[in-house]
C-alpha positions as CSV (number, residue, x, y, z in Angstrom):
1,X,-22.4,-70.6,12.3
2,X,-22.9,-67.7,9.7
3,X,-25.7,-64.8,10.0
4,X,-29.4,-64.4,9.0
5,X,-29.4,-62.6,5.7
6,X,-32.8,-61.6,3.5
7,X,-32.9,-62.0,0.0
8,X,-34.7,-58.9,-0.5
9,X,-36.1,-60.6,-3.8
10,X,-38.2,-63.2,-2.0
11,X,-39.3,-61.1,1.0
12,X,-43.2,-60.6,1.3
13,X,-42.8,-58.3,4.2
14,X,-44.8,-60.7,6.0
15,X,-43.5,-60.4,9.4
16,X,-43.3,-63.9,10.5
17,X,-39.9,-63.3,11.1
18,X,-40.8,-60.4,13.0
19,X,-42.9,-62.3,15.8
20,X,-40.4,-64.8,16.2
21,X,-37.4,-62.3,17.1
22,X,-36.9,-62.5,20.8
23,X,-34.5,-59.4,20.0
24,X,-36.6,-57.3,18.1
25,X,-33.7,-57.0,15.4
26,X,-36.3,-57.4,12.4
27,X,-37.7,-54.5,11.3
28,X,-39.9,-54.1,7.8
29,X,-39.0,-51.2,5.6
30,X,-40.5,-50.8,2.0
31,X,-42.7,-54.2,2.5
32,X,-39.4,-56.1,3.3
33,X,-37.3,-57.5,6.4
34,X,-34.3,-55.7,7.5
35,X,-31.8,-56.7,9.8
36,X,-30.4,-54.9,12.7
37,X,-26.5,-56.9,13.1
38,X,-26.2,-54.7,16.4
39,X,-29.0,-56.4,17.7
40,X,-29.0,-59.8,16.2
41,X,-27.1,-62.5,17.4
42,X,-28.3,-65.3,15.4
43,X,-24.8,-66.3,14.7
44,X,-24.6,-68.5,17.4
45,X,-26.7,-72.0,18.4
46,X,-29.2,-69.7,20.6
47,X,-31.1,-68.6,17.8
48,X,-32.2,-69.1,14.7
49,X,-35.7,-69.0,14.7
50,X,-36.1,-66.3,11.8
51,X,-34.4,-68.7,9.2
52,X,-36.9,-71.9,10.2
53,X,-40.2,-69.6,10.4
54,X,-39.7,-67.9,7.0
55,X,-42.1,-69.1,4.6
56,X,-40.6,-67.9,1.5
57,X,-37.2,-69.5,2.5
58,X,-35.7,-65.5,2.1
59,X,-33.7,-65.5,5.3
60,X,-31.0,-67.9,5.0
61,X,-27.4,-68.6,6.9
62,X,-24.6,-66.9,5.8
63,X,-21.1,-67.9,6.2
């Protein structure tokens, strides 16, 4: 499993992913999502809910 990643590009700052993050490792700066790594654990099974709730398809999987 790799780690969320925002293509800054695509971002709306729309803050889906924000509502989904049972974390709270999204934050929005400058109208886009950032994300905290410390916090985040989306590199395992347990979570990926950012990557399927983004509507512009700007958080992906990283290897």
């Amino acid at each position: 499993m790799g780690i969320p990643v925002v293509e800054q590009k695509r971002c709306t700052g729309c803050r889906e992913c924000i509502s989904v993050c049972e974390v709270n490792a999204i934050e929005i700066v400058d109208e886009k999502a950032i994300i905290d790594y410390g916090r985040c654990y989306g590199d395992t099974e347990s979570c990926r809910a950012c990557i399927e709730i983004c509507p512009q398809g700007a958080i992906f999987e990283m290897e």
